[in-house]
C-alpha distance (Angstrom), angle and dihedral (degrees) to the residues before:
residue distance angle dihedral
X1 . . .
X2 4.03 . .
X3 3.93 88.1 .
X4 3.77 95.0 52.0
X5 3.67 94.0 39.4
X6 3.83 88.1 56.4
X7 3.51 96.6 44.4
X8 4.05 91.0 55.5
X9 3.59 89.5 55.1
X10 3.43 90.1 52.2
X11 3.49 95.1 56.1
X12 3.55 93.6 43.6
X13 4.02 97.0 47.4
X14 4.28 88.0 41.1
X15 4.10 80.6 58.9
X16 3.68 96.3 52.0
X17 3.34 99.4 49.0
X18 3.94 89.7 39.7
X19 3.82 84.1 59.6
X20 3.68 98.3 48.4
X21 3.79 92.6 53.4
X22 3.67 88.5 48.4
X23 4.16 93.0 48.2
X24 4.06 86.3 49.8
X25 3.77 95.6 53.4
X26 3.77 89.6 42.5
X27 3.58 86.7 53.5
X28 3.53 94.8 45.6
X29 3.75 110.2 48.8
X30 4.26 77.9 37.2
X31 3.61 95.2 76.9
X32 3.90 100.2 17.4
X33 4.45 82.8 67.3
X34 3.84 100.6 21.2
X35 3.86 96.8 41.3
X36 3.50 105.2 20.6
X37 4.23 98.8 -132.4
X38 3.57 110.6 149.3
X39 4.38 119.7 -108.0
X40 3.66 91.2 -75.5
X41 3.44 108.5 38.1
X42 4.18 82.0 43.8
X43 4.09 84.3 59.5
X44 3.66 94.7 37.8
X45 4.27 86.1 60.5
X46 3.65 96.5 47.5
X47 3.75 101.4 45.0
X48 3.99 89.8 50.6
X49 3.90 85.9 39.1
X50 3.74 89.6 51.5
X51 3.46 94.9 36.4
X52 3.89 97.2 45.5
X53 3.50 85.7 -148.5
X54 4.23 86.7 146.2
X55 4.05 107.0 -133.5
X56 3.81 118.3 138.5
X57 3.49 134.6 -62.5
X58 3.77 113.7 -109.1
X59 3.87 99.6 -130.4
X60 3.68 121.8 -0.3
X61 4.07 105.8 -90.6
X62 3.60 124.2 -131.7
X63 3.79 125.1 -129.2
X64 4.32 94.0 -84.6
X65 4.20 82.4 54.1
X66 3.60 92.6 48.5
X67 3.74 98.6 51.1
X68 4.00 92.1 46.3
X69 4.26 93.0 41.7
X70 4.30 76.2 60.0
X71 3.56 93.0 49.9
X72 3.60 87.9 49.0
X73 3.11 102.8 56.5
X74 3.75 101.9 40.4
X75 3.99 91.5 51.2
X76 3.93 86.9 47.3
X77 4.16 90.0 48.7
X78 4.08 84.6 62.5
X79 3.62 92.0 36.1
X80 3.36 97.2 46.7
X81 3.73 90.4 36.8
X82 4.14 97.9 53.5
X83 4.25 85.0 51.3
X84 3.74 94.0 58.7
X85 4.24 92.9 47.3
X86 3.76 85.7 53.0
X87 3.85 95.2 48.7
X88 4.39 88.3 44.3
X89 4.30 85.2 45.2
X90 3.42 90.4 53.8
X91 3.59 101.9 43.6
X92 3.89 92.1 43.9
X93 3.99 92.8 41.9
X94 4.10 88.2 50.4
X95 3.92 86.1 48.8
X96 3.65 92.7 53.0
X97 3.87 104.2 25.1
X98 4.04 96.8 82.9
X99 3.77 85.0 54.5
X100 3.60 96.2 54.4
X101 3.82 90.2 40.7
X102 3.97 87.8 56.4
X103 3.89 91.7 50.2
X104 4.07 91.9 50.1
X105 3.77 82.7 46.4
X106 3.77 93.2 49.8
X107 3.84 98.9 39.2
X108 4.27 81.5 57.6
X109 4.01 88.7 46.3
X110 4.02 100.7 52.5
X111 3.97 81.2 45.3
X112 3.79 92.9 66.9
X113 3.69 122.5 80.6
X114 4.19 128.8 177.5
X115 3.85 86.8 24.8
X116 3.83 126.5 134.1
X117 3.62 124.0 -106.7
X118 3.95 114.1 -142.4
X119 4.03 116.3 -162.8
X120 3.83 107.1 -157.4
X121 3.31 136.3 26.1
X122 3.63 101.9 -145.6
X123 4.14 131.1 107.6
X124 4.13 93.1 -55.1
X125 3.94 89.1 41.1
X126 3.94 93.2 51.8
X127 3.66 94.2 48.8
X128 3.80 95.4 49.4
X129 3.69 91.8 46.5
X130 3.60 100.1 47.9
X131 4.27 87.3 48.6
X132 3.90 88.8 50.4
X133 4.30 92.0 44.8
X134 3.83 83.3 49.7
X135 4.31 87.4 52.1
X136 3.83 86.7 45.7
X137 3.86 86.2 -118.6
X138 3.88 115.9 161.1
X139 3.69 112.9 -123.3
X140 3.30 146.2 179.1
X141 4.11 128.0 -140.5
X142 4.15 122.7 -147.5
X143 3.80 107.7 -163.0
X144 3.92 131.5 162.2
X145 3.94 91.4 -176.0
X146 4.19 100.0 92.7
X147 3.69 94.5 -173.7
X148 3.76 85.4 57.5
X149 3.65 103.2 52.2
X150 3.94 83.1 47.0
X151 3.71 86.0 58.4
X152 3.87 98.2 54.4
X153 4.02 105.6 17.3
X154 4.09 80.4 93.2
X155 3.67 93.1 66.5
X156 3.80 94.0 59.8
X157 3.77 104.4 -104.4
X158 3.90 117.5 139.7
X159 3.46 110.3 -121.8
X160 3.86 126.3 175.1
X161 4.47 114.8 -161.4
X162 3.78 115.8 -137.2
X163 3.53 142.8 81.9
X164 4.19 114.8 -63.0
X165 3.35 81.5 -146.3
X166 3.86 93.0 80.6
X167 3.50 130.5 85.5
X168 4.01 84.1 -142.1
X169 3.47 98.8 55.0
X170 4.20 100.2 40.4
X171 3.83 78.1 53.3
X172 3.91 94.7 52.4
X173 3.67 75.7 54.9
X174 3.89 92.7 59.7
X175 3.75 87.0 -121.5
X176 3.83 82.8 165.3
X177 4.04 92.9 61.1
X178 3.73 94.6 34.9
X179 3.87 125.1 106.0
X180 3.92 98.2 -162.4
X181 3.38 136.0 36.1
X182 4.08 116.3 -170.3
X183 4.11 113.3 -165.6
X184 3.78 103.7 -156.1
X185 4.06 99.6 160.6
X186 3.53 118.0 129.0
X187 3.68 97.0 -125.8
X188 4.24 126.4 77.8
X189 3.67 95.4 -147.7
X190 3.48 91.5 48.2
X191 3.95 99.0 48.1
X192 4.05 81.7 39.7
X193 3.90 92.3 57.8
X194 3.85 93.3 45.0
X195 3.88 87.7 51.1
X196 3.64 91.1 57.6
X197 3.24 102.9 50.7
X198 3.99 98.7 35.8
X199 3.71 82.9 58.2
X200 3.51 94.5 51.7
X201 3.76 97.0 51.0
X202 3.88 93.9 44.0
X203 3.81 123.6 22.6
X204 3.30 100.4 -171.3
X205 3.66 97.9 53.3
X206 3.48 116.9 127.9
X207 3.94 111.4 -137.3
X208 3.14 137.4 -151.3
X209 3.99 122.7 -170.1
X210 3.88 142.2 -167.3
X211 4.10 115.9 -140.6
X212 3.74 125.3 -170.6
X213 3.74 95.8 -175.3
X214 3.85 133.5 38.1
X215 3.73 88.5 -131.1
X216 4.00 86.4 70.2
X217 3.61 95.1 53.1
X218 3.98 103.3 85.4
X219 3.95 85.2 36.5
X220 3.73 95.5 67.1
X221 3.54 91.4 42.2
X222 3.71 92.8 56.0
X223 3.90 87.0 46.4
X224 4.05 95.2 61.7
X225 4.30 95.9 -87.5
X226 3.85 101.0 144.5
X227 3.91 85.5 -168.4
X228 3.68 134.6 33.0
X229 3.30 114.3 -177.3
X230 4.21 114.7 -174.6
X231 3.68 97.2 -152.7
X232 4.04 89.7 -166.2
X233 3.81 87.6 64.0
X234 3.71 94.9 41.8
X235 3.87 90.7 62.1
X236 3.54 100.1 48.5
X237 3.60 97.4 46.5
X238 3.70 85.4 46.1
X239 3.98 90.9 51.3
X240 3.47 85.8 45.0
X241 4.18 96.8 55.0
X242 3.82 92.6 56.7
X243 3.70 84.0 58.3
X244 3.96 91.5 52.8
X245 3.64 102.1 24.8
X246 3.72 114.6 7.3
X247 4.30 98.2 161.0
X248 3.66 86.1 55.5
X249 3.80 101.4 41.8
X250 4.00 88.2 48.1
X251 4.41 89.2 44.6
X252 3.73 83.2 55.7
X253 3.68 103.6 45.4
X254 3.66 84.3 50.3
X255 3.65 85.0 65.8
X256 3.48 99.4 78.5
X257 3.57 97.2 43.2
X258 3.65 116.7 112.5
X259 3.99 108.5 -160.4
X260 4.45 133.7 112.6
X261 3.87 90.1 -91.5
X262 3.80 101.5 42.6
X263 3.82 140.2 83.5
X264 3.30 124.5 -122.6
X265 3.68 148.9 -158.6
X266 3.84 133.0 -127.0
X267 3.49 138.8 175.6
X268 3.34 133.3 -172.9
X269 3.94 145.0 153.7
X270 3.61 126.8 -91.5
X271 4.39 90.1 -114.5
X272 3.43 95.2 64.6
X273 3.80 83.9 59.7
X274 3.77 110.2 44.9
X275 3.67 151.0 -8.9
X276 3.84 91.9 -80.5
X277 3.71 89.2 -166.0
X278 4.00 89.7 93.9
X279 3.87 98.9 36.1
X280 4.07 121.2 -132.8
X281 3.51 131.7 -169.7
X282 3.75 134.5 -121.2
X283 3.88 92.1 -87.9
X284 3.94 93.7 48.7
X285 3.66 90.0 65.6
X286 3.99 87.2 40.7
X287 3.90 88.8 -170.7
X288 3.63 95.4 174.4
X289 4.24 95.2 65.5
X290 4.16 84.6 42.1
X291 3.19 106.1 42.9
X292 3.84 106.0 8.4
X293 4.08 88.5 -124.7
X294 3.91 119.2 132.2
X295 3.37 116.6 -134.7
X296 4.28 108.6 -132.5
X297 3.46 111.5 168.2
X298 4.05 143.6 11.7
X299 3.86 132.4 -145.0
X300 3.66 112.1 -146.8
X301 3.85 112.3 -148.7
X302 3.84 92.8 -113.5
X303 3.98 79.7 63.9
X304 4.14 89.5 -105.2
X305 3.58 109.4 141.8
X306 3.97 132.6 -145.9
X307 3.64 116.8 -159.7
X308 4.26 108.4 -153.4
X309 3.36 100.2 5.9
X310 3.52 124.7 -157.8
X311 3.79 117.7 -102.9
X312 3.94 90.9 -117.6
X313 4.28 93.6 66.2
X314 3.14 108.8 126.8
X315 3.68 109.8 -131.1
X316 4.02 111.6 -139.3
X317 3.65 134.2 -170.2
X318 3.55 110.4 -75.4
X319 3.46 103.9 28.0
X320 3.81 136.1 106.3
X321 3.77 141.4 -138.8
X322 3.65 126.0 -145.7
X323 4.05 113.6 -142.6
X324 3.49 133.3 -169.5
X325 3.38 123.7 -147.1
X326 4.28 155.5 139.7
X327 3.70 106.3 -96.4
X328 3.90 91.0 -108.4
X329 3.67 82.2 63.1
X330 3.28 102.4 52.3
X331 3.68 98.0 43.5
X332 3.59 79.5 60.6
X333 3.77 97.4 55.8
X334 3.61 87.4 45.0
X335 4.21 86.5 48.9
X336 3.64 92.5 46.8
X337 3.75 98.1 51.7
X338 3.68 103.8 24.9
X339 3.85 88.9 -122.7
């Protein structure tokens, strides 16, 4: 919408000023062949013609001069006219366009439901939402930085500007249709205060929060964060691993690659595989011979998990199973059971 409106102001400006030229020559060669004034005094009567500024003819003009001076300055009253509504359009339409920007944004936000909600749009926030655009996961940005959003908005991410740590905007967010909400800001107190009151507006919210410091870990947790993750910690231990175990560190990053060459990692819960009102085990469903995925871990519905479990699990309502698989593969679990 930006792009477009741009490129009709463009087109409307380039026309002006293609006009104006077009009056001046006019003018110009006018009274250089009609009148007879020489190049400059020719320019001097069509800039104070077009200009209606009023100073003094050069030389007295005859009756041919007369009648073209009128035409000239009725054709540059429209000309001059059409230039000044494009300049006052474009200044009102700039004025007004973010506004109308925000509401298409909006009107697209309070359609979503069972999104995710990320607060921050900093390192943390750019890494979770370019893993979630790869998933094809609809999400929702909170940013106070309005030069940012501007930077981004173009590449179709949602983004809502305020403070996430008011009511008002977490609920411009649809915080009360949302499924996720991901804290990414760089301060404690601030992801602290937006767990409070996301848990107070939705209880079952799942939430996900940045710390900087250790000391904020058993905070957030009291405040309703179901994960803390301390991303600090998480590198050096990483760093640390491919020292100690680098094959396996790499295997495992691989994981959550999505690409033709590598493997990749699904989960998903036991309804979107089967009428769970007669319950089957992991070798009933025998993914591996349909679908060619392998079947790695299981999520109890008290949240316990079970990594390789045996074939003979039963799999419950409201648990999940964790399969590993090539992409092919699990575009074909996806396929098979329109997950």
């Amino acid at each position: 919408m930006q792009n477009s409106f741009i490129r009709l102001f463009r087109s409307k400006i380039y026309t002006a000023l293609l006009l104006l030229v077009l009056l001046l020559l006019i003018g110009v060669f006018g009274f250089r062949l009609i009148s007879g004034y020489s190049w400059i005094d020719a320019l001097y009567m069509t800039v104070i013609t077009v200009t209606t500024v009023g100073y003094g003819e050069v030389n007295p003009l005859d009756a041919t001069s007369k009648i073209f001076t009128v035409f000239l300055i009725l054709t540059s009253v429209i000309i001059l006219g059409y230039a000044i509504s494009v300049i006052t359009e474009y200044i009102l339409s700039k004025n007004n366009f973010e506004d109308i920007k925000q509401r298409k944004m909006q009107k697209r936000i309070d359609k979503m439901t069972n999104h995710i909600i990320i607060c921050g749009f900093g390192r943390n926030g750019k890494q979770a939402a370019k893993k979630l655009l790869t998933y094809n996961k609809p999400f929702v940005i909170i940013e106070k930085d309005k030069d940012l959003i501007e930077k981004f908005q173009d590449e179709g991410l949602a983004f809502v500007q305020g403070n996430a740590n008011e009511d008002e905007t977490l609920y411009e967010a649809g915080i009360d249709r949302a499924t996720t909400l991901i804290c990414a800001l760089p301060s404690d107190a601030d992801n602290l205060f937006i767990v409070l009151s996301a848990r107070q507006i939705n209880k079952d919210l799942c939430i996900i929060s940045r710390a900087s410091q250790e000391t904020s870990y058993e905070k957030l947790k009291l405040a309703g964060a179901n994960n803390v993750i301390l991303p600090d910690r998480i590198g050096g231990d990483h760093m640390a691993s491919l020292v100690v175990v680098p094959d396996l560190i790499e295997f495992i990053d691989n994981l959550a690659i999505v690409g033709e060459t590598n493997i990749n990692i699904e989960e998903i819960s036991v309804e979107k595989l089967y009428d769970t009102s007669v319950v089957k085990t992991i070798r009933d469903l025998d993914l591996r011979k349909k679908t060619g995925c392998t079947v790695i871990g299981f999520k109890r519905s008290n949240g316990d998990y079970i990594v390789n479990p045996e074939a003979d699990i039963e799999l419950v309502p409201k648990s999940k199973i964790i399969v590993l698989g090539r992409p092919e593969q699990i575009e074909k679990l996806n396929s098979t059971y329109n997950i």
